[in-house]
VEXVEX-774232 format. One line per 5 residues: number of its first residue (from 1); their letters; for each residue z, y, x of N, C-alpha, C. Coordinates in nm, 2 decimals, padded with zeros to 4 digits, always signed. Example, Ala and Ser with C-alpha at 12.3 -4.5 7.8 and 13.67 -1.06 7.14 Angstrom:
BEGIN
1 = as = +00.78/-00.57/+01.32/+00.78/-00.45/+01.23/+00.78/-00.33/+01.32 ~ +00.71/-00.22/+01.28/+00.71/-00.11/+01.37/+00.79/+00.00/+01.29
This chain:
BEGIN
1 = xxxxx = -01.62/-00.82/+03.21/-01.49/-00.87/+03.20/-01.39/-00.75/+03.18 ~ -01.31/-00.75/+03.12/-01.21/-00.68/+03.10/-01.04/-00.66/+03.15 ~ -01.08/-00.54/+03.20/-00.96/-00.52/+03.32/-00.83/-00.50/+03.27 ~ -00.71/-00.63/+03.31/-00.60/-00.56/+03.21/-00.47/-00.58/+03.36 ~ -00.56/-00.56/+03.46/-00.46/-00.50/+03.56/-00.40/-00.39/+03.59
6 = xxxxx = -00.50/-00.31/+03.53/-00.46/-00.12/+03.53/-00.46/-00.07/+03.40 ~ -00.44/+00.03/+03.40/-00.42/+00.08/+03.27/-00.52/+00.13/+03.20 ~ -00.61/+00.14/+03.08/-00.75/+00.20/+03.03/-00.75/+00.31/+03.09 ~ -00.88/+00.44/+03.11/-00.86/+00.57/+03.11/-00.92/+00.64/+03.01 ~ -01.01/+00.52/+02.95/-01.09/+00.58/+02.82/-01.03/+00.63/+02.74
11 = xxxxx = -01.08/+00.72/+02.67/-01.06/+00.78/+02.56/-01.09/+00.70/+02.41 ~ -00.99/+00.76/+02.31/-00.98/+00.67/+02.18/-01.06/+00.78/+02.12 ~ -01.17/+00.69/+02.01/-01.29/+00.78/+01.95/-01.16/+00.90/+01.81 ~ -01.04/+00.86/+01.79/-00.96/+00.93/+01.71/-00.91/+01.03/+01.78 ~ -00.91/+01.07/+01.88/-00.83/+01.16/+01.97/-00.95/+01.26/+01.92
16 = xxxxx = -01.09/+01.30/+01.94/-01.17/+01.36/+01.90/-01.15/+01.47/+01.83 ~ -01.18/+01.61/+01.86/-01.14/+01.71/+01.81/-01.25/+01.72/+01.66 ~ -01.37/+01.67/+01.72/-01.45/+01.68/+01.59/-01.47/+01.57/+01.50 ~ -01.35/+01.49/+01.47/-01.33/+01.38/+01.37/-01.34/+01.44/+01.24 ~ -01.41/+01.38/+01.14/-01.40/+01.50/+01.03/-01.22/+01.43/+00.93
21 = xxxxx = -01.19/+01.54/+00.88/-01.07/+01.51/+00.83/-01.00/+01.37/+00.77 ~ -01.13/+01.36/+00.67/-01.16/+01.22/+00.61/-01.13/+01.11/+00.66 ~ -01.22/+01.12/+00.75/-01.22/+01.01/+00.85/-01.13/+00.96/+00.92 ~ -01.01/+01.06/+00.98/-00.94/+01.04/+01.04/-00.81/+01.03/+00.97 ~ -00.80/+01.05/+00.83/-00.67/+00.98/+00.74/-00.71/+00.87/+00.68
26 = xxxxx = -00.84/+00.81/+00.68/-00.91/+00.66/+00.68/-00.82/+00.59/+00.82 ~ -00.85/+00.63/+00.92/-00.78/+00.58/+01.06/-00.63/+00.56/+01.07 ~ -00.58/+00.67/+01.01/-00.42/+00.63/+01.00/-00.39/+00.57/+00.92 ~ -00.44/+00.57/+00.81/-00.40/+00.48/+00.72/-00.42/+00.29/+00.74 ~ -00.50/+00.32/+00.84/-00.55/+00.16/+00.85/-00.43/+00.14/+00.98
31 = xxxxx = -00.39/+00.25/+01.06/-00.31/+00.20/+01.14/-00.13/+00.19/+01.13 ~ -00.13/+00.27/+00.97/+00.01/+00.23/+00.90/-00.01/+00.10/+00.85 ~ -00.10/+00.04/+00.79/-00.12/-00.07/+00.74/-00.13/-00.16/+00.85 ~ -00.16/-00.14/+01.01/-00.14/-00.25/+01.07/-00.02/-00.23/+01.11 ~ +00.11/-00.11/+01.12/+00.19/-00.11/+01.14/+00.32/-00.19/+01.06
36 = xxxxx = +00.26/-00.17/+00.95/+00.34/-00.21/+00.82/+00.32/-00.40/+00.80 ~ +00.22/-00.44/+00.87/+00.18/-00.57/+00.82/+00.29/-00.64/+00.97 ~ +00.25/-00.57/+01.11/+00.32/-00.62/+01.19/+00.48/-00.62/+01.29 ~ +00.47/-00.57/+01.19/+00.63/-00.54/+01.18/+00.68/-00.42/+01.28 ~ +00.57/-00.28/+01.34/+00.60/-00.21/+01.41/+00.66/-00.13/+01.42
41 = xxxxx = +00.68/-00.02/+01.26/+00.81/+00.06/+01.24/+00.89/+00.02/+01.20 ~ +00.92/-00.11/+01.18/+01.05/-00.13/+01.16/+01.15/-00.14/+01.28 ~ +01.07/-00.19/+01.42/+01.17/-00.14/+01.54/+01.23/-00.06/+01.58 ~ +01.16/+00.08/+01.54/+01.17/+00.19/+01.58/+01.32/+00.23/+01.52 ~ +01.29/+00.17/+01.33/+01.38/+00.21/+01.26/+01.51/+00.13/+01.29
46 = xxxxx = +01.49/-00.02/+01.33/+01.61/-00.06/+01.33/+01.66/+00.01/+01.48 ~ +01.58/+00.03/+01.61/+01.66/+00.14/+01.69/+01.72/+00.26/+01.64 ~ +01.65/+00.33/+01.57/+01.74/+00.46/+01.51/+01.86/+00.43/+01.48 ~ +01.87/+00.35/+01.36/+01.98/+00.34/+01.25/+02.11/+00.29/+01.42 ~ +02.05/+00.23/+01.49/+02.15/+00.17/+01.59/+02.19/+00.27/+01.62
51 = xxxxx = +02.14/+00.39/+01.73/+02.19/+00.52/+01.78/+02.28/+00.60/+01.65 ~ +02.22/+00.59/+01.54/+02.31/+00.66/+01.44/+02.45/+00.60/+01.38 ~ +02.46/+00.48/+01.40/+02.58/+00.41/+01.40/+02.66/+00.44/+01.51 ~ +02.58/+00.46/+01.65/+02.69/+00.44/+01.78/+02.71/+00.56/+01.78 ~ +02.67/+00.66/+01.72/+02.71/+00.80/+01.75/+02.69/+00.89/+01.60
56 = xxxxx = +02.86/+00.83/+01.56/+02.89/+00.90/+01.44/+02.86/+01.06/+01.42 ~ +02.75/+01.11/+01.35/+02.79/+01.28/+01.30/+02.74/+01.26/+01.14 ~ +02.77/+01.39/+01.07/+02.71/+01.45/+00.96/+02.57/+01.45/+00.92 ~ +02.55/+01.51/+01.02/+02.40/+01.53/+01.02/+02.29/+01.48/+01.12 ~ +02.12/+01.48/+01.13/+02.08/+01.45/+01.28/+01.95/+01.58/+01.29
61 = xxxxx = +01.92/+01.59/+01.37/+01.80/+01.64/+01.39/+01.68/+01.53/+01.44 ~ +01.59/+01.50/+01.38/+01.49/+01.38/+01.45/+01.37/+01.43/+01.50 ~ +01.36/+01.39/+01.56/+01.22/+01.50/+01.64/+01.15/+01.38/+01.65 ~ +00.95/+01.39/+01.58/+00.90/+01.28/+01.62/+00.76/+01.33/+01.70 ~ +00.74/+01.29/+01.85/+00.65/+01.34/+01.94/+00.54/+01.21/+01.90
66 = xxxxx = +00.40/+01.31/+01.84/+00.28/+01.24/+01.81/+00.29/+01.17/+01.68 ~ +00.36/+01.26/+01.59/+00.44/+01.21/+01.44/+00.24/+01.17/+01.37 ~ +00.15/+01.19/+01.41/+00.00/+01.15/+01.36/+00.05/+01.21/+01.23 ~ +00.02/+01.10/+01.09/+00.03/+01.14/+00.95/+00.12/+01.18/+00.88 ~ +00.27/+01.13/+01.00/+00.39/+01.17/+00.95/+00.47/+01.05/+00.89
71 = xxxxx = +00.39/+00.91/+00.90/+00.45/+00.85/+00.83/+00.58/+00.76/+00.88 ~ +00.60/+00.78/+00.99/+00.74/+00.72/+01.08/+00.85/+00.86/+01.05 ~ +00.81/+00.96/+01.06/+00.93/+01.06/+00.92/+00.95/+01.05/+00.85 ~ +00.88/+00.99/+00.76/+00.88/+00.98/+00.64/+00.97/+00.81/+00.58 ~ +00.95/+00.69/+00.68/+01.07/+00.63/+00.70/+01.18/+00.69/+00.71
76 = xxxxx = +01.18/+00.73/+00.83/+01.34/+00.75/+00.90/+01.42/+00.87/+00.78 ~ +01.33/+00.92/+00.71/+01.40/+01.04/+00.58/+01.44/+00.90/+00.49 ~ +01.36/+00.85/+00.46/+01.41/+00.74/+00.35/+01.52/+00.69/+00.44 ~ +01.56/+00.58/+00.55/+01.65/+00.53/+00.61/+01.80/+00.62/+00.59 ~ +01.75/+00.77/+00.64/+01.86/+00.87/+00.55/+01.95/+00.84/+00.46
81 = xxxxx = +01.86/+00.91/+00.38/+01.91/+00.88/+00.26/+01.96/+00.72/+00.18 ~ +01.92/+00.62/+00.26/+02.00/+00.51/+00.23/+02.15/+00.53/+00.26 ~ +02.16/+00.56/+00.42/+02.30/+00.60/+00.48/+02.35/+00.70/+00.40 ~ +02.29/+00.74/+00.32/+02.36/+00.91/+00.29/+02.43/+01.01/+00.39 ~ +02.32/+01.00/+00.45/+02.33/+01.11/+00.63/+02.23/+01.20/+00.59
86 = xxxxx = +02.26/+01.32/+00.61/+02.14/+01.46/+00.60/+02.08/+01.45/+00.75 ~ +01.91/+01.45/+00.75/+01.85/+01.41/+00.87/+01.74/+01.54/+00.81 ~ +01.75/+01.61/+00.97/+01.67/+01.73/+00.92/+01.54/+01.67/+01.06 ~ +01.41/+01.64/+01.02/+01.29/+01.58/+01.06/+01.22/+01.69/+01.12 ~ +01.13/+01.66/+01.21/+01.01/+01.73/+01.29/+00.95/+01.68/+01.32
91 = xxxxx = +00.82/+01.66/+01.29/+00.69/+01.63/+01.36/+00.63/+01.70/+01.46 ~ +00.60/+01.69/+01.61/+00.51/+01.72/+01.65/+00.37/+01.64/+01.72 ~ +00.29/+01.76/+01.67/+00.14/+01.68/+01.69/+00.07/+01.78/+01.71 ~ -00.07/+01.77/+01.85/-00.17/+01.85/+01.83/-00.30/+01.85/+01.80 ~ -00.29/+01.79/+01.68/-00.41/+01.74/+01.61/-00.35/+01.86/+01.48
96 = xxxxx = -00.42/+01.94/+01.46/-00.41/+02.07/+01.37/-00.46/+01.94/+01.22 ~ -00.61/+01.84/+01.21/-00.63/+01.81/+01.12/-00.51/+01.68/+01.08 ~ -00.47/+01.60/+01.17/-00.35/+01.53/+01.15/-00.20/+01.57/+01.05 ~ -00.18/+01.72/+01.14/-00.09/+01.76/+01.06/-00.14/+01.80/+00.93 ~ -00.24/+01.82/+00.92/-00.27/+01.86/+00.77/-00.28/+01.77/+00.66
101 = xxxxx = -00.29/+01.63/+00.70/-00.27/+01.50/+00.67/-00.16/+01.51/+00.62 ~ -00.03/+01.51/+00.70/+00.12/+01.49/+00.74/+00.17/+01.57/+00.62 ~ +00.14/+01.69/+00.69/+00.19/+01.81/+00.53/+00.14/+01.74/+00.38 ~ +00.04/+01.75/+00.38/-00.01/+01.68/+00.23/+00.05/+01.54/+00.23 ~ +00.07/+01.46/+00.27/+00.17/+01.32/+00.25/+00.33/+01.33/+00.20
106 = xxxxx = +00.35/+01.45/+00.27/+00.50/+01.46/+00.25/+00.56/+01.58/+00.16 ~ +00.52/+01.58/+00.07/+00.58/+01.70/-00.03/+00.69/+01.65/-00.09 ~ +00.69/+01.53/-00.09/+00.79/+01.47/-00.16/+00.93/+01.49/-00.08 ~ +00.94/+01.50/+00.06/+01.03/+01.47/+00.15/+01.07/+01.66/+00.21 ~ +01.11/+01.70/+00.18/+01.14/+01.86/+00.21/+01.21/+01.83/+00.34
111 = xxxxx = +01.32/+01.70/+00.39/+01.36/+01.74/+00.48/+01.27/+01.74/+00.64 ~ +01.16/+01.69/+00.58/+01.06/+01.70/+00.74/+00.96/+01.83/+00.73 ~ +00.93/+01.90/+00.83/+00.88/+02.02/+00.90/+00.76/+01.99/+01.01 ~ +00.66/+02.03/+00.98/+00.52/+01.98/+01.11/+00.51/+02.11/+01.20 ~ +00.48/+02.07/+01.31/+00.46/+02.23/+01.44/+00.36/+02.14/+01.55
116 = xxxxx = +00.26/+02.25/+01.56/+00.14/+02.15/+01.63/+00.20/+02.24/+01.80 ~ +00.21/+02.10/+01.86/+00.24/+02.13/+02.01/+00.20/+02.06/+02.09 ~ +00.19/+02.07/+02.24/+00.13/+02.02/+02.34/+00.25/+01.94/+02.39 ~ +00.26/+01.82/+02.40/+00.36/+01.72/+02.44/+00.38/+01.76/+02.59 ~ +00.30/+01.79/+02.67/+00.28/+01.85/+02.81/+00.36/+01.96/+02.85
121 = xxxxx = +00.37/+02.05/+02.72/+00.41/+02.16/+02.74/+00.50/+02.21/+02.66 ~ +00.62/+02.11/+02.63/+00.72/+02.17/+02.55/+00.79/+02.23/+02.61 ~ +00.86/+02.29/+02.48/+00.96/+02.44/+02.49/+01.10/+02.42/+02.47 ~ +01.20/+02.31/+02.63/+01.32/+02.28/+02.53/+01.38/+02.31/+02.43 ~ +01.40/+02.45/+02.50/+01.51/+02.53/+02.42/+01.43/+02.58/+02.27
126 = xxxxx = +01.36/+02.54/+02.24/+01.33/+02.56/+02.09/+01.26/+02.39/+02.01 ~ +01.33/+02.27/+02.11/+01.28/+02.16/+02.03/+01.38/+02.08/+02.07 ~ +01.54/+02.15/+02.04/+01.66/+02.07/+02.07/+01.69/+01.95/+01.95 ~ +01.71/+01.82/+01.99/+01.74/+01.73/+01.84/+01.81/+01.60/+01.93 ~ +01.87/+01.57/+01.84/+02.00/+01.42/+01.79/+01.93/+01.29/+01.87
131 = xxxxx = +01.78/+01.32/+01.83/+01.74/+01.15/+01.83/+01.55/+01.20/+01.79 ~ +01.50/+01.15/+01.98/+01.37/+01.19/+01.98/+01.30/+01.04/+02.00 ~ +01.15/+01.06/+01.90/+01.06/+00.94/+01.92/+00.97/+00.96/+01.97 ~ +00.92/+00.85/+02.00/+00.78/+00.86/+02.07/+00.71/+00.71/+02.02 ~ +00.64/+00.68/+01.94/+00.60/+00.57/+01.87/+00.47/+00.57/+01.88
136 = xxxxx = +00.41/+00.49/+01.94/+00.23/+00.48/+01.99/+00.18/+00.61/+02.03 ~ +00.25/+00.62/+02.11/+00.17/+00.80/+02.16/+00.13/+00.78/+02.27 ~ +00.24/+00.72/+02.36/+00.27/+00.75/+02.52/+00.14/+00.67/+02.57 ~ +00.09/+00.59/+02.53/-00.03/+00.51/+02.60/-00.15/+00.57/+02.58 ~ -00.17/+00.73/+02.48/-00.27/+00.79/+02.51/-00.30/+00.88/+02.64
141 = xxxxx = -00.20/+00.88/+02.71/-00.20/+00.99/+02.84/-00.17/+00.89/+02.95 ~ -00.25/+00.95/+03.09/-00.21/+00.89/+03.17/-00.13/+00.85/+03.27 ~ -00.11/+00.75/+03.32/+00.05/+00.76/+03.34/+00.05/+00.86/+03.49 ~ -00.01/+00.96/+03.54/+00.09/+01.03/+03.62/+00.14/+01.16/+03.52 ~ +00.06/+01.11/+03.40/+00.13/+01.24/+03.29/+00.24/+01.21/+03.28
146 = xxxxx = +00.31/+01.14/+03.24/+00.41/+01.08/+03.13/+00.54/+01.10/+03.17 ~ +00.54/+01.10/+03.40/+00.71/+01.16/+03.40/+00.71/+01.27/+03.31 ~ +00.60/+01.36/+03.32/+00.62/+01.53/+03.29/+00.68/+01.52/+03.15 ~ +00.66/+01.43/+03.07/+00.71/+01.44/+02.93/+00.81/+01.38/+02.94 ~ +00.84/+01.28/+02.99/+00.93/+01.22/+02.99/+01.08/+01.25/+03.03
151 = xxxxx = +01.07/+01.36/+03.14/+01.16/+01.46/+03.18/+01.22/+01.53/+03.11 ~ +01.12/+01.61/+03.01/+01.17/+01.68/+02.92/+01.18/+01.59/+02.80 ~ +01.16/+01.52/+02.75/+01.23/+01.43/+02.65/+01.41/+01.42/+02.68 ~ +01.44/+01.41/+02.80/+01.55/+01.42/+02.85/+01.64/+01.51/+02.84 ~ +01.58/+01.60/+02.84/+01.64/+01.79/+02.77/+01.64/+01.83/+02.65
156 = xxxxx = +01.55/+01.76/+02.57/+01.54/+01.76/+02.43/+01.63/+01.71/+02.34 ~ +01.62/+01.57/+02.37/+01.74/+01.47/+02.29/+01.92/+01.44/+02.33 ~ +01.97/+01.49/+02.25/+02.11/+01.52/+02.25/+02.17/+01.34/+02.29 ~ +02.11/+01.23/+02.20/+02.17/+01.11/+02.20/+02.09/+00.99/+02.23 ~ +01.98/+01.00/+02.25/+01.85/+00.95/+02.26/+01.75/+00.92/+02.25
161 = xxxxx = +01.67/+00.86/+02.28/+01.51/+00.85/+02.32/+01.48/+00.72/+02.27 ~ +01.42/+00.70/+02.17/+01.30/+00.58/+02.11/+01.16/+00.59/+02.14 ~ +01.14/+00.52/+02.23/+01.02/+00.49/+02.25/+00.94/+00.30/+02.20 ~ +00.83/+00.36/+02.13/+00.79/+00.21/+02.05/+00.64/+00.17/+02.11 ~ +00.62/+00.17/+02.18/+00.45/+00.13/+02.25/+00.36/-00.03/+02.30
166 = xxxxx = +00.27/-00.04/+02.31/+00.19/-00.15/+02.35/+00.23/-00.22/+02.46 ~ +00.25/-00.34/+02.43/+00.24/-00.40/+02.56/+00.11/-00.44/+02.60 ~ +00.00/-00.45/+02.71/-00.16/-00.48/+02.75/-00.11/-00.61/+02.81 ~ -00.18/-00.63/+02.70/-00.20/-00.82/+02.71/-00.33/-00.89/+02.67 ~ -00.39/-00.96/+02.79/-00.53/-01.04/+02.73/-00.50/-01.09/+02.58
171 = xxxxx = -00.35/-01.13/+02.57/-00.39/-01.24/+02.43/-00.36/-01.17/+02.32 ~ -00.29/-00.99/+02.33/-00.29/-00.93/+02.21/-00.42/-00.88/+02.18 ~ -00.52/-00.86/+02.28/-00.68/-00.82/+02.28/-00.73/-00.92/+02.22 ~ -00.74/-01.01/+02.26/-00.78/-01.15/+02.22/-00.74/-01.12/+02.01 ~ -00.57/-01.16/+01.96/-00.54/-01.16/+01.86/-00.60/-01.08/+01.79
176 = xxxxx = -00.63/-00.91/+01.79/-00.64/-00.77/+01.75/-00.78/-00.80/+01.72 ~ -00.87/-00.87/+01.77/-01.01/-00.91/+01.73/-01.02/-00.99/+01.61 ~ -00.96/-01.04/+01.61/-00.90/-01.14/+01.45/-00.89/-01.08/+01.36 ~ -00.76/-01.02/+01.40/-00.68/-00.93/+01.31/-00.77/-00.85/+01.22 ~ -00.82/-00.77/+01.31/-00.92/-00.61/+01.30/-01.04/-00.68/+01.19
181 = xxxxx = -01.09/-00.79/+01.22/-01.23/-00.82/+01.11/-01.20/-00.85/+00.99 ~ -01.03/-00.88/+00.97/-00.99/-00.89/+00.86/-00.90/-00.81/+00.77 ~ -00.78/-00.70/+00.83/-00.74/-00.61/+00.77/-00.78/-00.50/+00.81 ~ -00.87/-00.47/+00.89/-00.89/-00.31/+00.96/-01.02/-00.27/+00.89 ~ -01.05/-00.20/+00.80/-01.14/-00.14/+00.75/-01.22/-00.08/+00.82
186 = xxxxx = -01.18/+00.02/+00.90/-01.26/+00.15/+00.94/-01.31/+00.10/+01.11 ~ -01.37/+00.12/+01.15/-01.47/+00.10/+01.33/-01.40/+00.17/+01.41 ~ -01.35/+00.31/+01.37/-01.27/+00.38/+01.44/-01.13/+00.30/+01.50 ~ -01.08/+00.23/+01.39/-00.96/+00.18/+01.43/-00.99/+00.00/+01.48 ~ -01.06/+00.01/+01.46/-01.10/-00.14/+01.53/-01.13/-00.10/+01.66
191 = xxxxx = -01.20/+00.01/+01.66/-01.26/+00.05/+01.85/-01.10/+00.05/+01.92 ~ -01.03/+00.16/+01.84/-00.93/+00.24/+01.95/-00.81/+00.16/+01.93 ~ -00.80/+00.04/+01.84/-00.70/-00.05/+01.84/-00.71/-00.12/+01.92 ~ -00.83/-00.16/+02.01/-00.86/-00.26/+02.13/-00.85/-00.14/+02.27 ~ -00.87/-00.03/+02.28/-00.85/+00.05/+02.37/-00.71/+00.09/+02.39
196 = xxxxx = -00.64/+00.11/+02.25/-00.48/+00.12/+02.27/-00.44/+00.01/+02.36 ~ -00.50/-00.14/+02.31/-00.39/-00.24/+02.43/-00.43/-00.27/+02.55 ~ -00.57/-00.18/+02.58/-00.60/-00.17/+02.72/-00.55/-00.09/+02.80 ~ -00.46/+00.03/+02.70/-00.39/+00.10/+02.75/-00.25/+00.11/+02.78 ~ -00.21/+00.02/+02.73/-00.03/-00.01/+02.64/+00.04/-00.02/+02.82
201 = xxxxx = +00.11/-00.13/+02.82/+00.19/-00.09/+02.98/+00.23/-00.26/+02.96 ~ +00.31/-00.30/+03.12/+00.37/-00.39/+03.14/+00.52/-00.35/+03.14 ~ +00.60/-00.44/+03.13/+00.78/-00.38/+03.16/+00.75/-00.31/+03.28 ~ +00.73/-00.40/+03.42/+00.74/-00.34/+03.54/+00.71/-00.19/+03.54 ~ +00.57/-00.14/+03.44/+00.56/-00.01/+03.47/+00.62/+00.08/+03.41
206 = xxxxx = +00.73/+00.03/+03.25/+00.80/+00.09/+03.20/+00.92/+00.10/+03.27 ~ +00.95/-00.02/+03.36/+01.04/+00.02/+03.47/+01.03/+00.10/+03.55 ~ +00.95/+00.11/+03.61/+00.91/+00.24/+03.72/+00.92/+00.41/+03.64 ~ +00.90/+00.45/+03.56/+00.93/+00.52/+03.52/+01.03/+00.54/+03.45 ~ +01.10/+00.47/+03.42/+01.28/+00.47/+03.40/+01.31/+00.53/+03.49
211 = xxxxx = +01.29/+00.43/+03.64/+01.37/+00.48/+03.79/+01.35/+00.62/+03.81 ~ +01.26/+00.71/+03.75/+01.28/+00.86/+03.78/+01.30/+00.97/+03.65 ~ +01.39/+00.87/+03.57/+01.51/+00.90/+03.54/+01.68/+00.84/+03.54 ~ +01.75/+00.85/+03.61/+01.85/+00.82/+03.66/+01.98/+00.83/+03.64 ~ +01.95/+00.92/+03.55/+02.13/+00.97/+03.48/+02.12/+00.94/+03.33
216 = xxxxx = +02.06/+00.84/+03.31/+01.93/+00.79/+03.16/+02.00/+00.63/+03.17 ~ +02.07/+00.61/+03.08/+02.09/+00.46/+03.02/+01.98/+00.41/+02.98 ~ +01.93/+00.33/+02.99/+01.82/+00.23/+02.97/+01.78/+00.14/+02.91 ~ +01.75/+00.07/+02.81/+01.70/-00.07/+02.74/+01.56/-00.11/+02.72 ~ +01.53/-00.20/+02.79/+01.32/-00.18/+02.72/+01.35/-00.32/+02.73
221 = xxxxx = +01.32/-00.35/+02.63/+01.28/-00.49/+02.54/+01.11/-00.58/+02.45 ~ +01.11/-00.63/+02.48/+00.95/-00.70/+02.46/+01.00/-00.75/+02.28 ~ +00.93/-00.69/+02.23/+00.95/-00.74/+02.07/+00.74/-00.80/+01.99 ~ +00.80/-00.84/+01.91/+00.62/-00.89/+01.84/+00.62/-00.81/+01.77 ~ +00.49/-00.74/+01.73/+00.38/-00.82/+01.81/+00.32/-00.75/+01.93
226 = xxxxx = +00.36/-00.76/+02.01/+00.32/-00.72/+02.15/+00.37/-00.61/+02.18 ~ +00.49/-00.57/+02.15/+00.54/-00.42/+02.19/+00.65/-00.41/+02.27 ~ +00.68/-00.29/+02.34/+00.84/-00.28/+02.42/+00.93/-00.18/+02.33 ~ +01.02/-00.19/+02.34/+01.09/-00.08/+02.30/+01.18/-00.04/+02.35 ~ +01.20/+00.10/+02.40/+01.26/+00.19/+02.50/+01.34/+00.24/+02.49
231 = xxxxx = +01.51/+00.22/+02.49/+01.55/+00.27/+02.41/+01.66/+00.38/+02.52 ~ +01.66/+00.50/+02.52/+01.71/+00.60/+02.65/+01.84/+00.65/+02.55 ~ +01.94/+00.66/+02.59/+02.07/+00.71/+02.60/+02.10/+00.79/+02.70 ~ +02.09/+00.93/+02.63/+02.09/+01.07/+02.72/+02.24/+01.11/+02.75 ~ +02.32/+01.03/+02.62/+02.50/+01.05/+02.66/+02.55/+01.17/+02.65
236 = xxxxx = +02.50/+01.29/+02.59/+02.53/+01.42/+02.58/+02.68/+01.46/+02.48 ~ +02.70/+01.36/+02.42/+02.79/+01.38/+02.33/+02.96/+01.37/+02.36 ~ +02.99/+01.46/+02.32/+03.17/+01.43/+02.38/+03.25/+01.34/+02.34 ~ +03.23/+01.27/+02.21/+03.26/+01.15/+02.18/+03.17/+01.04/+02.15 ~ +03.20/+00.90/+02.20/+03.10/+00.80/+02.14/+03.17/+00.68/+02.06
241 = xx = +03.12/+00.68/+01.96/+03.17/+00.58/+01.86/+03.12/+00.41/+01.89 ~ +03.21/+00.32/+01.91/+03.17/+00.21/+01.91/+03.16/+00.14/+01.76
């Protein structure tokens, strides 16, 4: 039986250092395609475009923590250039073969930049930006990790914090088994698509780690298909636009 009172601790067979390259832009691609079919970056994006409305500038800096193939940059540079806003992009990821993915996907797009980093162990003062994400990452670490990042996400982002992750639910496990025999190609992403929502979170525990941040404006909202979204207002800015 399957425990969906705690959080997974298992490991996703893609996290793997020895995934061969191939294989693992077979996996993201099957997991932009579940992205794209269930309407998951579009949350993210319609949070951005929000923060970029309520907080008029020129330009942004976007920083995306666990940017994988790159392809949630490669939105938010399109969403750009709709606004006709200059958005200068950053991926970070420590998957060296990921970003090599990421790089080769995005030639098209000059304004995004990849740098392989340890989420654990960032470097404020050299990963300062406008508007930071975190879009299916945060459920690979466990949660006494996550204040540690989560802290410094706080130091990082000038206007705020998008976070896009799993909600763990018997009945999205249940759905994902459906889903998976019929649009998911690859085993890898069928395996770690049912381990992601064993891993994903409840509000209550996305509330508990709100509360230790406290000078942090707040929103987590339950959206389909099965996801919260987190939306942190860091308030750094001397003026805010309604």
């Amino acid at each position: 039986m399957t425990n969906f009172l705690e959080r997974n601790r298992d490991p996703e067979l893609m996290d793997d250092a020895n995934v061969a390259v191939h294989t693992l832009k077979n996996v993201l691609d099957d997991l932009d395609r579940t992205n794209s079919l269930l309407g998951g970056n579009s949350i993210t994006l319609k949070a951005v475009e929000r923060l970029i409305k309520d907080y008029k500038q020129e330009s942004y800096t976007i920083l995306d923590m666990g940017c994988g193939n790159g392809n949630m940059l490669r939105e938010i540079v399109k969403l750009g250039r709709s606004l006709h806003i200059n958005i200068e992009a950053i991926g970070i990821d420590l998957s060296q073969k990921g970003l090599e993915i990421a790089k080769a996907a995005s030639t098209d797009f000059p304004e995004i930049r990849y740098l392989k980093q340890d989420i654990l162990a960032l470097a404020p003062d050299d990963l300062k930006c406008d508007i930071l994400l975190c879009t299916l990452t945060m459920h690979h670490f466990y949660s006494e990790n996550i204040p540690i990042f989560l802290k410094q996400f706080t130091k990082l982002a000038r206007i705020g914090i998008v976070i896009n992750d799993l909600q763990r639910s018997v009945l999205a496990y249940q759905l994902f088994k459906g889903f998976s025999a019929i649009f998911i190609r690859t085993n890898i992403a069928k395996h770690d698509g049912l381990i992601s929502i064993k891993s994903g979170f409840t509000k209550a525990e996305l509330q508990q780690f709100a509360k230790d941040l406290p000078t942090v404006e707040h929103s987590i909202q339950w959206k389909w298909a099965f996801r919260y979204i987190w939306i942190m207002r860091t308030q750094r800015l001397n003026t805010v636009y309604e």
